[in-house]
FIBATOR-174056 format. One record per residue (C-alpha): residue in three letters; y, x, z. Coordinates in nm, 3 decimals, always signed. Layout:
residues N
+---------+---------+---------+---------+
! residuo !       y !       x !       z !
+---------+---------+---------+---------+
!     ALA !       Y !       X !       Z !
...
+---------+---------+---------+---------+
END
This chain:
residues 302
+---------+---------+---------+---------+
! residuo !       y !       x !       z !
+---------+---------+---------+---------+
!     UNK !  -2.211 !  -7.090 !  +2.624 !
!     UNK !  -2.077 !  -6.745 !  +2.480 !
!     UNK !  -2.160 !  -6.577 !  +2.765 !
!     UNK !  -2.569 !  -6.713 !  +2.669 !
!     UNK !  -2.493 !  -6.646 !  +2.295 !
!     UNK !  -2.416 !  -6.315 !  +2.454 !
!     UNK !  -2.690 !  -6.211 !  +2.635 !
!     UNK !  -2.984 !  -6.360 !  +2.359 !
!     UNK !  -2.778 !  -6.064 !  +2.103 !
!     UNK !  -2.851 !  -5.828 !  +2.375 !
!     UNK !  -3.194 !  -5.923 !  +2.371 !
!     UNK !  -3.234 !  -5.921 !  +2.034 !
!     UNK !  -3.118 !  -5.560 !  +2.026 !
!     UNK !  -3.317 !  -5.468 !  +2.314 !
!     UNK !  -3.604 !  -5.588 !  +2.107 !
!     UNK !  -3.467 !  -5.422 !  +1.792 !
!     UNK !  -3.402 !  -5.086 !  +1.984 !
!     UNK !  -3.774 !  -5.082 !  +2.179 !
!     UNK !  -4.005 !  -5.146 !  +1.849 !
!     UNK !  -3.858 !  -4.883 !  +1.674 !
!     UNK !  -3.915 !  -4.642 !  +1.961 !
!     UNK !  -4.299 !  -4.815 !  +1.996 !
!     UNK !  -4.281 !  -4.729 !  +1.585 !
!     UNK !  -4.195 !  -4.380 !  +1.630 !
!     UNK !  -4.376 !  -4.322 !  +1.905 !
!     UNK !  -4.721 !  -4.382 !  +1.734 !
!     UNK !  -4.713 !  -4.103 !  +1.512 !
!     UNK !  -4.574 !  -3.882 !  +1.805 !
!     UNK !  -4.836 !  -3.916 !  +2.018 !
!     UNK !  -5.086 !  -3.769 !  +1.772 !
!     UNK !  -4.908 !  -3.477 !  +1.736 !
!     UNK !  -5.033 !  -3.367 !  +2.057 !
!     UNK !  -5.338 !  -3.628 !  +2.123 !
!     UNK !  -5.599 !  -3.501 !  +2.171 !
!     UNK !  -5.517 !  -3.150 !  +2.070 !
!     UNK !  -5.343 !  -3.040 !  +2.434 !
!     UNK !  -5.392 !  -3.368 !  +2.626 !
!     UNK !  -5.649 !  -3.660 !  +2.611 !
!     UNK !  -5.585 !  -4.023 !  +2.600 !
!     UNK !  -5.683 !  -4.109 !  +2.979 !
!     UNK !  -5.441 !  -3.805 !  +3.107 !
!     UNK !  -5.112 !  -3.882 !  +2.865 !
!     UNK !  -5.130 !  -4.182 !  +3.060 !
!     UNK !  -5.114 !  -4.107 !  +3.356 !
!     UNK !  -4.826 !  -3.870 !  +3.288 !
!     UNK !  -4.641 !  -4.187 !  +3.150 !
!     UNK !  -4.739 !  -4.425 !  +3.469 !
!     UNK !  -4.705 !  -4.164 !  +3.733 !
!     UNK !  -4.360 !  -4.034 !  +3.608 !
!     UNK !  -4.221 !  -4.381 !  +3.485 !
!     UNK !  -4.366 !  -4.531 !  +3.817 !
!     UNK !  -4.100 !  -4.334 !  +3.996 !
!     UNK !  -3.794 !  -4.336 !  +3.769 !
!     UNK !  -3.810 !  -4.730 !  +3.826 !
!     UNK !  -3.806 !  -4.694 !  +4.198 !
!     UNK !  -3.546 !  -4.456 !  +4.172 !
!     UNK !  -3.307 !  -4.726 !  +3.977 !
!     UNK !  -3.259 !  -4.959 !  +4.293 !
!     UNK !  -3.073 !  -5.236 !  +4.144 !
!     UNK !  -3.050 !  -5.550 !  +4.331 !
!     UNK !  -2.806 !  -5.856 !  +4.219 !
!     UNK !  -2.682 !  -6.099 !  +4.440 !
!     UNK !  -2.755 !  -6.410 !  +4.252 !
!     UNK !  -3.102 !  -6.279 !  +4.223 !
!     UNK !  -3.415 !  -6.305 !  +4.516 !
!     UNK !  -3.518 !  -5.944 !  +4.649 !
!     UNK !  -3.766 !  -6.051 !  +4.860 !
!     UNK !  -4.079 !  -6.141 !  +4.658 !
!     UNK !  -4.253 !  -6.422 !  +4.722 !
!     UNK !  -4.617 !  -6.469 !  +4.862 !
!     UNK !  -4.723 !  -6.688 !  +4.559 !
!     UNK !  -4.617 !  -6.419 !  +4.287 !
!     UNK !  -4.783 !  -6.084 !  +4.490 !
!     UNK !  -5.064 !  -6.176 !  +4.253 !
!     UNK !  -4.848 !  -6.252 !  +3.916 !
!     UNK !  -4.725 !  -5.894 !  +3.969 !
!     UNK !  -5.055 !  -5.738 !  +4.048 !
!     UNK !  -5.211 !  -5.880 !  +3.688 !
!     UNK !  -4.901 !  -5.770 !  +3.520 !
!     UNK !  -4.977 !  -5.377 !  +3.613 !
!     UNK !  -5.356 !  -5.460 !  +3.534 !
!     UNK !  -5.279 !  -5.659 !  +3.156 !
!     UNK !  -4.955 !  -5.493 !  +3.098 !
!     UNK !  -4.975 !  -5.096 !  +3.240 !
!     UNK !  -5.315 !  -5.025 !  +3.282 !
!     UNK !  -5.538 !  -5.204 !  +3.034 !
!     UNK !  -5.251 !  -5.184 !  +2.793 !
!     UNK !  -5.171 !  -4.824 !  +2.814 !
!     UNK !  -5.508 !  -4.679 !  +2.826 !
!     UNK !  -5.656 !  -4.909 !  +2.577 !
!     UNK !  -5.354 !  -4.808 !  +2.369 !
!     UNK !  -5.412 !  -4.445 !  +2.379 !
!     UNK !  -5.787 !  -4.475 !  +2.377 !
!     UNK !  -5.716 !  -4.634 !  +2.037 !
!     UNK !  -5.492 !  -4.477 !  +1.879 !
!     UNK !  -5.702 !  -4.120 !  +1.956 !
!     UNK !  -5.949 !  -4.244 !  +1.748 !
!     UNK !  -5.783 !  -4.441 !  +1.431 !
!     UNK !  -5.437 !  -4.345 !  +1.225 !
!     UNK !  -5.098 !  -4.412 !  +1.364 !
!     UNK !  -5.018 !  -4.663 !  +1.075 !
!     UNK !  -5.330 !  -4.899 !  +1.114 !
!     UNK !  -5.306 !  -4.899 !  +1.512 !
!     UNK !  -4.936 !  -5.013 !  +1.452 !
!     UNK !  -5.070 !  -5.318 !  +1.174 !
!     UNK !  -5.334 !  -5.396 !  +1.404 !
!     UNK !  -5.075 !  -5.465 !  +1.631 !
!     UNK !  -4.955 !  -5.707 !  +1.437 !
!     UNK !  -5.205 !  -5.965 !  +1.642 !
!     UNK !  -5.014 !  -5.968 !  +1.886 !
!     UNK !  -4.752 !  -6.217 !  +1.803 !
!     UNK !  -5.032 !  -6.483 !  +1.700 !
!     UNK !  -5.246 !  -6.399 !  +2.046 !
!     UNK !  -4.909 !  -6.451 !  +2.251 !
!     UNK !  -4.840 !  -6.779 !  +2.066 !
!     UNK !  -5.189 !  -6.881 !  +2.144 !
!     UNK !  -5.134 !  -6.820 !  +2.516 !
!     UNK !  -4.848 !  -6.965 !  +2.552 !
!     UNK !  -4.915 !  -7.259 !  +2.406 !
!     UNK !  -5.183 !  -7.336 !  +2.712 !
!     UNK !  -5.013 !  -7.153 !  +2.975 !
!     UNK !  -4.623 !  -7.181 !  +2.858 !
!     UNK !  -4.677 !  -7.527 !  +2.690 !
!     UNK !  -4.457 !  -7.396 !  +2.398 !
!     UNK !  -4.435 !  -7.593 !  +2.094 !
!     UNK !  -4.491 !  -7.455 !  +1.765 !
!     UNK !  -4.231 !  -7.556 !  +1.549 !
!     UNK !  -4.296 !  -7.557 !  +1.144 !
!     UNK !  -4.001 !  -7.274 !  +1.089 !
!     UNK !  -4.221 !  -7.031 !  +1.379 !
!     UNK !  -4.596 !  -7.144 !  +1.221 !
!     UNK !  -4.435 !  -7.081 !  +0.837 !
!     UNK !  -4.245 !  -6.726 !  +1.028 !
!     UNK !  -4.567 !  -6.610 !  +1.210 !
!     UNK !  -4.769 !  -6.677 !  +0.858 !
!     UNK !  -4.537 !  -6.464 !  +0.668 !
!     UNK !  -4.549 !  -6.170 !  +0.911 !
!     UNK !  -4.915 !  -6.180 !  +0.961 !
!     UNK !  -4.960 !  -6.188 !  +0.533 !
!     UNK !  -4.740 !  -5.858 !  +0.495 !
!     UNK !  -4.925 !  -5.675 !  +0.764 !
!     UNK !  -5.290 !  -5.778 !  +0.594 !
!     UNK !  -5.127 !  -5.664 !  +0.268 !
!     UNK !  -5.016 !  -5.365 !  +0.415 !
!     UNK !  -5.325 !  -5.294 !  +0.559 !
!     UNK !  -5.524 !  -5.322 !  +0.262 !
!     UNK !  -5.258 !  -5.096 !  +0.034 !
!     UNK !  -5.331 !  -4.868 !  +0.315 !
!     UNK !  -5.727 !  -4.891 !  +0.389 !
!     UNK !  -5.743 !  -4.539 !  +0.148 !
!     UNK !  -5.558 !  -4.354 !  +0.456 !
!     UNK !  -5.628 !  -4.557 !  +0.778 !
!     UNK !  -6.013 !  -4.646 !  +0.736 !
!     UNK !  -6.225 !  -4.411 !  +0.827 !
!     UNK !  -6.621 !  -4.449 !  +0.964 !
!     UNK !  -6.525 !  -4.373 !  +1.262 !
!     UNK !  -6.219 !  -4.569 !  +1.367 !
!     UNK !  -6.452 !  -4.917 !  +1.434 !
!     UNK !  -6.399 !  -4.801 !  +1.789 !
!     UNK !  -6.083 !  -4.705 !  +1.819 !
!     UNK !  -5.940 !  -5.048 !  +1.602 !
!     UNK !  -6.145 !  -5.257 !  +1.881 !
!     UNK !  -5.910 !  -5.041 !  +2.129 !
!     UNK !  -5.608 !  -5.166 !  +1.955 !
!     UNK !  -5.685 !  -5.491 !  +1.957 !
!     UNK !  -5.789 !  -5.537 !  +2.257 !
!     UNK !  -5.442 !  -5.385 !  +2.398 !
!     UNK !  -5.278 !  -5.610 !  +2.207 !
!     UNK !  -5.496 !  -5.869 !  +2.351 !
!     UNK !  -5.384 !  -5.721 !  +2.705 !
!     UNK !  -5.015 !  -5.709 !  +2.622 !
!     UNK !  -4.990 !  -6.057 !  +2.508 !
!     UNK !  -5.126 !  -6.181 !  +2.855 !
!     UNK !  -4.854 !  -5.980 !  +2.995 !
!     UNK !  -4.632 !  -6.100 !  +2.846 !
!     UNK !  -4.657 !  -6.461 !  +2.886 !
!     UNK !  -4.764 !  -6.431 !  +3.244 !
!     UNK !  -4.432 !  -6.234 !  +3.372 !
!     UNK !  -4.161 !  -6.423 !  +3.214 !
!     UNK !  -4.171 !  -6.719 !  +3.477 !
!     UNK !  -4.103 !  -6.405 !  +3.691 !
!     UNK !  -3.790 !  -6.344 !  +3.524 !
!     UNK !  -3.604 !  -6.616 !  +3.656 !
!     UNK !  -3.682 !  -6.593 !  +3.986 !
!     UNK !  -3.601 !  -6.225 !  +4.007 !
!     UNK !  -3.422 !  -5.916 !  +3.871 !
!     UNK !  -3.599 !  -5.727 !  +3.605 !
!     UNK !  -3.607 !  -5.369 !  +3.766 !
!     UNK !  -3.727 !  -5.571 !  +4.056 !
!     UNK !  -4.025 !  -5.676 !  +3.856 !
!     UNK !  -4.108 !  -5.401 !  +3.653 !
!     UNK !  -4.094 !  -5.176 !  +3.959 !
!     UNK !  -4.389 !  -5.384 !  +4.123 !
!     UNK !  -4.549 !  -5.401 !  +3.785 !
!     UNK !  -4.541 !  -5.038 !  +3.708 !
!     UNK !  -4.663 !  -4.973 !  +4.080 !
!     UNK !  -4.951 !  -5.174 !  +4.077 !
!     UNK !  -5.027 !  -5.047 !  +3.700 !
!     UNK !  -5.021 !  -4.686 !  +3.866 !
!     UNK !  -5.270 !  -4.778 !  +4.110 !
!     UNK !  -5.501 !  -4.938 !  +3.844 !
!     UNK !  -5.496 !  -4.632 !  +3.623 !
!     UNK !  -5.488 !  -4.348 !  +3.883 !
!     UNK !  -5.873 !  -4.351 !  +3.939 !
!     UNK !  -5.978 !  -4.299 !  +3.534 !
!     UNK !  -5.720 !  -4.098 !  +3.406 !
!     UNK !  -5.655 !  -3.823 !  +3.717 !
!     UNK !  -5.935 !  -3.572 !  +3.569 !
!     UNK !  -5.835 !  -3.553 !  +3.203 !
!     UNK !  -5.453 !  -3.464 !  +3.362 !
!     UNK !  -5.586 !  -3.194 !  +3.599 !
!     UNK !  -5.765 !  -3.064 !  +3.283 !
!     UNK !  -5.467 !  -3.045 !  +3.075 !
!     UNK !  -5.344 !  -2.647 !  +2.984 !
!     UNK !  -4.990 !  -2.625 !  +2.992 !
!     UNK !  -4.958 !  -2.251 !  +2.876 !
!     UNK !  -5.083 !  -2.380 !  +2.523 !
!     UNK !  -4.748 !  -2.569 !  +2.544 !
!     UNK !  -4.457 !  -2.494 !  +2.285 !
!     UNK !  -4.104 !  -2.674 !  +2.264 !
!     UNK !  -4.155 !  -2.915 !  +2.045 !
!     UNK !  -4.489 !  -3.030 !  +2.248 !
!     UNK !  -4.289 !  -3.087 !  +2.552 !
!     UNK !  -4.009 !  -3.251 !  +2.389 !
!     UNK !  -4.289 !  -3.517 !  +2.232 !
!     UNK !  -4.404 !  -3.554 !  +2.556 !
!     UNK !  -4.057 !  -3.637 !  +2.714 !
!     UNK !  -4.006 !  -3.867 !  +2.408 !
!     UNK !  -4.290 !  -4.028 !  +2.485 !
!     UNK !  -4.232 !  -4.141 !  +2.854 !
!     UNK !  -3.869 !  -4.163 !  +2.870 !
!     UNK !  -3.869 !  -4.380 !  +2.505 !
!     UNK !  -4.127 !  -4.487 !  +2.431 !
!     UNK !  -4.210 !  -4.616 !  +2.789 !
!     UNK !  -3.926 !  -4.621 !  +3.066 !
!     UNK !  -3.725 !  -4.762 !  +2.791 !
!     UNK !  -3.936 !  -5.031 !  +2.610 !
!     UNK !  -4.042 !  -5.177 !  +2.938 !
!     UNK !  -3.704 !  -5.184 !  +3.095 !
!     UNK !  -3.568 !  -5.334 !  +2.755 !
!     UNK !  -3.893 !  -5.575 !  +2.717 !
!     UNK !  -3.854 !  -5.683 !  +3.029 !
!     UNK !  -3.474 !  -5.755 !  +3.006 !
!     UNK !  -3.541 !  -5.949 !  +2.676 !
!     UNK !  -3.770 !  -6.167 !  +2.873 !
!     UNK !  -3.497 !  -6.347 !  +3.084 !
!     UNK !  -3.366 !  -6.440 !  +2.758 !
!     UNK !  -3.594 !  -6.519 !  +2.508 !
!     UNK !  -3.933 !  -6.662 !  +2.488 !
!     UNK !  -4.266 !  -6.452 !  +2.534 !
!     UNK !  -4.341 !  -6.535 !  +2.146 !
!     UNK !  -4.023 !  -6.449 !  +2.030 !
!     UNK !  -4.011 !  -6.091 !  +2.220 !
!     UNK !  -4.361 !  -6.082 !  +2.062 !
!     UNK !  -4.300 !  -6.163 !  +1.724 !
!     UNK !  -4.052 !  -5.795 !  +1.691 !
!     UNK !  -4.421 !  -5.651 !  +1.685 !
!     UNK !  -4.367 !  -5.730 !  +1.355 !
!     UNK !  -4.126 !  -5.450 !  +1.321 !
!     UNK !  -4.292 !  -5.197 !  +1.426 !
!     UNK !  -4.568 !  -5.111 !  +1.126 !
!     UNK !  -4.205 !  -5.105 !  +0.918 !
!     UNK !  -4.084 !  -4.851 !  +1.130 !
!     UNK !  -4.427 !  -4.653 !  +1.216 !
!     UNK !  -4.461 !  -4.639 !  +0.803 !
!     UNK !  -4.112 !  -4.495 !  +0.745 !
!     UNK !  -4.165 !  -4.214 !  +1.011 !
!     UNK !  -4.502 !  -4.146 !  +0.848 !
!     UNK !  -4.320 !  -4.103 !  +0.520 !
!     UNK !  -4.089 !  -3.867 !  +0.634 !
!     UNK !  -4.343 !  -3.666 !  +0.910 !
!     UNK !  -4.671 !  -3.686 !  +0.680 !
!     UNK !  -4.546 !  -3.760 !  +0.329 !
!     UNK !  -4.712 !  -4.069 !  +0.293 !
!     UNK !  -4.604 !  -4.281 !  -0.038 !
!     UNK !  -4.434 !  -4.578 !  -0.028 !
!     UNK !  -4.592 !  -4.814 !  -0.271 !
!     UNK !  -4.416 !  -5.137 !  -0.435 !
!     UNK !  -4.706 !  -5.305 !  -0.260 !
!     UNK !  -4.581 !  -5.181 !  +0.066 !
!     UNK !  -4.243 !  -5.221 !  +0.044 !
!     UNK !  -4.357 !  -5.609 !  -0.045 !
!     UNK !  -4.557 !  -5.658 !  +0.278 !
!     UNK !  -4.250 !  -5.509 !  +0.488 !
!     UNK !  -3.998 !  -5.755 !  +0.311 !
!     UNK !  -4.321 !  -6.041 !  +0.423 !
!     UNK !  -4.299 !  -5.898 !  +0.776 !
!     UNK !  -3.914 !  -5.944 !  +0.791 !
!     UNK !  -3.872 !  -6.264 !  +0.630 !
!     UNK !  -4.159 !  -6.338 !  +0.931 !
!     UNK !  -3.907 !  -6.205 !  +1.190 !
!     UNK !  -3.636 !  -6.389 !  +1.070 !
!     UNK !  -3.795 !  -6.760 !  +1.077 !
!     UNK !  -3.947 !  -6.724 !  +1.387 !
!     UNK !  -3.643 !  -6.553 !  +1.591 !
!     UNK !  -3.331 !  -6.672 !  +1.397 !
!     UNK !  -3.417 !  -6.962 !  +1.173 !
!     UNK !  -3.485 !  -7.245 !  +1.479 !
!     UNK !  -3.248 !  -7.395 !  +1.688 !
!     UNK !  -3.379 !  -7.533 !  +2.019 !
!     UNK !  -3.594 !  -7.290 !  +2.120 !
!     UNK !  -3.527 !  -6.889 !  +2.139 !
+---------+---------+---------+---------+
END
């Protein structure tokens, strides 16, 4: 029993720890998207690179099954399609053509899509403390993006907001559909076949726009966003996500989404100068009270 109490903190923390880095990673990537590398090739820097640190980290357990099975060859092969490929390059596609702010509130859908799923797929219940929770968090991110419509709206981020939702569409599929995974196997073990299949996927559409990349306009600080970006915001969060997963249910790893427009905001504050308004710093106390009821506040299922 402590040793479970154990590992769902661990989770939680895992959660805690990859949202900010998703948070601080949107306003990261525009500092060098699309300037010095397009959407389509950042991500197949990320896939290609990540792709081989997890097959690098061979870690098999004993109580755990190395040997996949037949039946989840095509569990694995959707989870690089919804949660690599269509993720990541809907992602970037997105977030190239809207602000790093409203990409991270439209993200904010996730948690409700994931629920949704789940629900049919899962069969999860929705208790009253994770309907009132998912309510709360979805009001503060509306408010916030209305406080912030002066900044983030633009004519010509229609696209780019479909982009975003439609990852987040992706990633909630993901989500739900790998978890049975998670008991049956390690989660390098997954996320290695995951990332593999995710490379293949992407390799085809994003290949030109990395041979076109100039990497003589490169200074420091460019590469070190770069490395941030793929050892972070992506080796990390996936391993982490992943780990959570074993844990924790697909709506509750989904519901953190709700931290990261908190965290994206503060970064933009500091980065951009953007203002904090009382009507900001409302929705974010929405979006945590959110968090809390649908992660901490029931009891029978986490």
């Amino acid at each position: 029993m402590i040793k479970a109490g154990s590992d769902r903190l661990k989770a939680h923390l895992a959660l805690f720890g990859a949202n900010l880095f998703y948070g601080a990673g949107f306003t990261v990537a525009k500092q060098i998207m699309p300037r010095l590398i397009q959407p389509l090739g950042f991500i197949f820097i990320r896939v290609s690179i990540v792709t081989v640190l997890f097959w690098l980290s061979i870690v098999a357990g004993r109580k755990y099954k190395t040997k996949i099975q037949k039946k989840d060859w095509p569990v694995l092969v959707l989870g690089g399609l919804f949660g690599v490929a269509l993720n990541q390059m809907l992602f970037f596609m997105g977030l190239n053509l809207t602000f790093p702010i409203h990409a991270a509130l439209i993200m904010m859908s996730t948690p409700l899509l994931i629920t949704i799923i789940a629900t049919f797929v899962l069969k999860e219940r929705i208790g009253l403390n994770k309907s009132i929770g998912l309510l709360l968090g979805i009001s503060g991110a509306i408010l916030l993006m209305s406080a912030g419509k002066e900044i983030t709206m633009t004519g010509n981020s229609a696209l780019g907001d479909l982009f975003i939702f439609l990852n987040a569409t992706s990633y909630a599929i993901y989500l739900v559909i790998i978890k049975p995974l998670m008991q049956r196997y390690r989660p390098i073990i997954v996320i290695r076949w995951v990332f593999f299949f995710g490379f293949l996927f992407v390799l085809p559409f994003s290949y030109r726009q990395f041979a076109a990349i100039q990497w003589e306009q490169f200074q420091t600080a460019d590469y070190v966003s770069v490395a941030f970006i793929v050892i972070c915001v992506t080796f990390f969060t996936y391993l982490w996500n992943i780990y959570a997963l074993r844990h924790l249910s697909p709506s509750t790893a989904g519901a953190y989404i709700y931290l990261q427009p908190i965290f994206a905001a503060i970064i933009s504050v500091l980065v951009t100068g953007e203002e904090l308004t009382p009507v900001k710093l409302l929705a974010t106390a929405l979006i945590f009270t959110g968090v809390y009821m649908v992660n901490f506040l029931k009891k029978k299922q986490v």
